[in-house]
C-alpha positions in Angstrom: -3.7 -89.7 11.6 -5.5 -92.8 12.6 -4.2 -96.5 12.3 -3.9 -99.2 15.1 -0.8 -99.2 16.4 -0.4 -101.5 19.0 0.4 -99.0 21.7 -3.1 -96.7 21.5 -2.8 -93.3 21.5 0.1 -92.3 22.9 1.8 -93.7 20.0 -0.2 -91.3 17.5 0.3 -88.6 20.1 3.7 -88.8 20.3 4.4 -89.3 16.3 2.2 -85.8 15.8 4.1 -84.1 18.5 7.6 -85.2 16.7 6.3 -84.1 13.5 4.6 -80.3 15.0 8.6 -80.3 16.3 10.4 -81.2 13.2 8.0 -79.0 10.9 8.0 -76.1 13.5 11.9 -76.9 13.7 12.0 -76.5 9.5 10.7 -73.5 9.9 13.5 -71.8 11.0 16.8 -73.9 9.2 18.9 -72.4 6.8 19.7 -75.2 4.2 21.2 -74.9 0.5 18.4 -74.9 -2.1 19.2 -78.4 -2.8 18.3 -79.4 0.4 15.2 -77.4 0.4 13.9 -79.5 -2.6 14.7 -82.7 -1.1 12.8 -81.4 2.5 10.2 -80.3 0.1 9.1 -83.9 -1.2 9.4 -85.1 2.1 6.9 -82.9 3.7 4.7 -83.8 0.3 4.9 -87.4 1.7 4.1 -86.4 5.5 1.2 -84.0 4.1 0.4 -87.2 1.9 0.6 -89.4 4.8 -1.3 -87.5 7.6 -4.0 -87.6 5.0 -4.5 -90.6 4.5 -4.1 -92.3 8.1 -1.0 -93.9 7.0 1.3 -93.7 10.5 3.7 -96.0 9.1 4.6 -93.5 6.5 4.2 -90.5 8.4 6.8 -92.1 10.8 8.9 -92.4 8.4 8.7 -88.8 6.8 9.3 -87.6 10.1 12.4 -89.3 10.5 13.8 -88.6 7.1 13.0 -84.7 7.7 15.3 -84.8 10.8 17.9 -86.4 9.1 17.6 -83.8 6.2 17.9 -81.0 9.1 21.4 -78.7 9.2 24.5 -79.8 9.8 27.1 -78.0 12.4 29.7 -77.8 10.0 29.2 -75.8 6.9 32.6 -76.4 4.0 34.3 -73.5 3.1 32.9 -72.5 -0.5 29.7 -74.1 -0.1 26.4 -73.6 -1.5 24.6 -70.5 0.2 22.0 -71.6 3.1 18.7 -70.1 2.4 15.3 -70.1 4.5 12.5 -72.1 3.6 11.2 -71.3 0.2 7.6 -70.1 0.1 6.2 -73.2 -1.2 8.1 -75.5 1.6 6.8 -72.9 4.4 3.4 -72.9 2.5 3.0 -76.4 3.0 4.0 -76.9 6.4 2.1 -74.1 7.8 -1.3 -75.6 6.2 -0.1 -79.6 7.5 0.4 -78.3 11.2 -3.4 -78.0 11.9 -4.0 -81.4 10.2 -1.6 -83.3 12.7 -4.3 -82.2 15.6 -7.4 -84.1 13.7 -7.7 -87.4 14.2 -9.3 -88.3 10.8 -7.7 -88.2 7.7 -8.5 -85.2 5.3 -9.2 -88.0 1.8 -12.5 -88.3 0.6 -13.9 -85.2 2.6 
C-alpha cells in the first residue's frame, strides 16, 4: 500500500499489521454463512484496496472486518457457525503476502 499519509510509514506499517491480524484472526472464526458472505465482500474491498494504494479504503476494510468478527454470545436456535469457506480462506491467504509490498499489484 502506498499513499501519503501524513504520519510516514509507521502509519502504513501499522494499518498492514492490523490487517495481517484481522485476516490471520478470520482465519480461525466460526461465523454463520451469512456472515461469511458479508466478510467475504469485505476482504474483496481490502484485496481491492491494497491493490491499488488506496489506504484510506483499506483502513476502512480493516475496520469493518473487525466489526464483522464473532460475537460472545451466540442465541439459542441460531444459525450454525461455520469456518471460513474456501473461497474467503482462498482470498485471504493470497492478500497476506501483498500487505508486505509496498507497491500496488494494478497495472503489473
Amino acid at each position: 500500500m502506498t499513499g501519503d499519509t501524513g504520519d510516514g510509514a509507521t502509519v502504513l506499517d501499522e494499518l498492514r499489521t492490523d490487517a495481517r491480524d484481522v485476516l490471520a484472526d478470520a482465519l480461525q472464526w466460526r461465523l454463520t454463512a451469512a456472515r461469511w458472505t458479508a466478510i467475504g465482500d469485505v476482504v474483496d474491498e481490502l484485496a481491492a484496496a491494497v491493490r491499488s494504494g488506496d489506504v484510506e479504503a483499506a483502513r476502512t476494510a480493516v475496520t469493518a472486518l473487525e466489526l464483522l468478527g464473532p460475537v460472545r454470545a451466540t442465541p439459542v436456535g441460531a444459525e450454525p457457525m461455520v469456518p471460513a469457506p474456501e473461497r474467503v480462506r482462498e482470498e485471504i491467504n493470497e492478500l497476506v503476502p501483498e500487505l508486505d509490498d509496498p507497491e500496488p499489484t494494478s497495472g503489473r
